[in-house]
N, C-alpha and C positions, 0 to 999 in steps of 0.2 A: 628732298635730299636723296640723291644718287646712294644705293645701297653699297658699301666696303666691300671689295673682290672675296675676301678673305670669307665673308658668310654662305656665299654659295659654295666655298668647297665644306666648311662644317656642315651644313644643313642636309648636304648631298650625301657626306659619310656618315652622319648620324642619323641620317633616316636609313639608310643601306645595312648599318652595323647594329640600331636599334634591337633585335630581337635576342641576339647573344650579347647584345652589351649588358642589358637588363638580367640576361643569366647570369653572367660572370662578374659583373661591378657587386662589389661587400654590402650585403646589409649593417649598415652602420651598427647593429650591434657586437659586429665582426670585427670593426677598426679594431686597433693599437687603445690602450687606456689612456693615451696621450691625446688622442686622435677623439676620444671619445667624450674626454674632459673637457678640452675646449670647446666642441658643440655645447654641452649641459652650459658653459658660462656664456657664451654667447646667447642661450635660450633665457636663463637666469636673469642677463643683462636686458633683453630684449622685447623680452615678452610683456612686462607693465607699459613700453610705449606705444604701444599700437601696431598696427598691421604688420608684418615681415615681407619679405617676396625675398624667395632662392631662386637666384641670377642663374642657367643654365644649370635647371632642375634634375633633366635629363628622365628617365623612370621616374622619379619622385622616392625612393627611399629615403633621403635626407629630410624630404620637405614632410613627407608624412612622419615620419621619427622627431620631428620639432614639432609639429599639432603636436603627439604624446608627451610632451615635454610642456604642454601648455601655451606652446605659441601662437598666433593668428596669423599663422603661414599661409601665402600661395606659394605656385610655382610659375616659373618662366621660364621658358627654352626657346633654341631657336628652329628646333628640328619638330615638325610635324608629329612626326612617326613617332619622338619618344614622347610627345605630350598626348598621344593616343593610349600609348600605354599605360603611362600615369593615370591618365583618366580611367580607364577600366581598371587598375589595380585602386585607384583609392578615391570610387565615387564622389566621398564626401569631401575631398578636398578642391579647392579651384586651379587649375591649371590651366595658362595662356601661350599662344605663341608671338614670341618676340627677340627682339634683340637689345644688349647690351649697350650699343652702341645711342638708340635712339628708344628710350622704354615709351612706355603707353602710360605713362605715372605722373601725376599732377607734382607741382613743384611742393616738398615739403610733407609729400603723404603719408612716409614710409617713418615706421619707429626702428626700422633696421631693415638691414639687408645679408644674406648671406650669398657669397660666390664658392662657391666648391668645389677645387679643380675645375673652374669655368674662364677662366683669364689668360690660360698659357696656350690656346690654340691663337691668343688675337697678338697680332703684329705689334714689337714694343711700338714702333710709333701712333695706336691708333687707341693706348692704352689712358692718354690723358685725356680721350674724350669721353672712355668706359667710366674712367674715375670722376671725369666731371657729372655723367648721369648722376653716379652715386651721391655725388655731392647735394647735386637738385630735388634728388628725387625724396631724400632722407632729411627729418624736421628735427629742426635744432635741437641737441642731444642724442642723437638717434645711433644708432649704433649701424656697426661694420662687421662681420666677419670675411677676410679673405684666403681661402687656403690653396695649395696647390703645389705643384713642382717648382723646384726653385733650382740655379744650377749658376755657370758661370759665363751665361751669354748663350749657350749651345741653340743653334737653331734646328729641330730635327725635322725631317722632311718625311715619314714611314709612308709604305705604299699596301700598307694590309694592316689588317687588326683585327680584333676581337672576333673569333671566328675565322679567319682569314680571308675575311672580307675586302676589296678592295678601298681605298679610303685616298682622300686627294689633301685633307687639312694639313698644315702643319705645326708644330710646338714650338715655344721658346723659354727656353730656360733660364729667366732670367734671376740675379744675385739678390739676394735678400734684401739687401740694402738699397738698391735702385727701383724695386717697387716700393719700400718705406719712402724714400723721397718722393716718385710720382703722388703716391696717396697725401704727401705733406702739399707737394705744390698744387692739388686741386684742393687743399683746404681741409684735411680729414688729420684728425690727430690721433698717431699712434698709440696705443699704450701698452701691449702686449707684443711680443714677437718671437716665436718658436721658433726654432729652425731642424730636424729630425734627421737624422742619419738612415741613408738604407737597413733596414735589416728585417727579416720575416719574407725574402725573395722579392724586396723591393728593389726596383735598382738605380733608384733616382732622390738625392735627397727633396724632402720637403719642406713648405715654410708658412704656417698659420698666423696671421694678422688679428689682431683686435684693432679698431678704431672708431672712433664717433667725430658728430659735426659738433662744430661749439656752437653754444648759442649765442 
């Protein structure tokens, strides 16, 4: 399978931006109590069924703060350079490189999945084949978290970040409700849906998913 255009510009800015991303991205004990509830219930939900993988781990804050939580967390990224990182900050956990689009995960293996601000750099059209992995990879019952920017379609194109580093990805901000329905039409049933308002020098709303497969 011919690799998506769209990963070599992530994979090329986030190894480029990797070392102050890892500075300045929050330690999750930093979020919002909002921000910070939903991971505990997603962990809560997640952790009796078996293995996890955070989809675009990035450093691995998230993924190490869900091991403390009890869960049997890896990580996954698609950028080298942050899964280096990861690994030297948090020996003891397993971190891979991969992508979303096509995982390395047997059909059915996963008791959950979390995505964490990991789905708005990918193309809406290339999003029902992200959500079809989820579907495959997660065993009946298994749970979903997906959180991220949510907006009204906006596609942003930035040419610096974190540091001000140069960066070639882009975002898409898509409406809360047209990812609840991609995630329905690949087969994942909502139950949860946040949607957060800027505020704390944020300046993009956001919008946290709960979802699982039926059995």
């Amino acid at each position: 399978m011919t690799e998506p255009s769209h990963l070599a510009a992530i994979r090329e800015s986030y190894d480029t931006v990797a070392a102050d991303y890892t500075r300045l991205v929050k330690e999750p004990a930093e979020l919002d109590p909002v921000s910070r509830a939903m991971l505990a219930a997603f962990a809560e939900l997640a952790a009796p069924l078996g293995p996890v993988a955070d989809l675009g781990c990035g450093p691995g804050k998230v993924t190490a703060h869900l091991a403390a939580l009890g869960v049997p967390v890896c990580g996954v990224d698609v950028s080298p350079r942050t899964i280096e990182l990861a690994r030297t900050a948090y020996p003891e956990l397993r971190f891979t490189v991969g992508s979303m689009t096509a995982l390395d995960i047997a059909d059915g293996e996963l008791g959950g999945i979390l995505a964490y601000y990991a789905t708005h750099h990918t193309p809406p059209q290339w999003l029902p084949t992200v959500f079809a992995e989820f579907h495959r990879t997660l065993a009946p019952g298994g749970r979903l978290m997906l959180a991220g920017h949510v907006g009204n379609g906006e596609h942003l194109r930035p040419t610096r970040a974190y540091g001000d580093h140069p960066v070639s990805y882009e975002s898409h901000l898509l409406p809360p409700d047209r990812i609840a329905e991609l995630l329905h039409r690949a087969g994942l049933v909502v139950t949860t849906r946040v949607v957060q308002e800027p505020e704390g020098g944020a300046k993009r709303q956001s919008g946290t998913f709960l979802a699982f497969k039926p059995e």
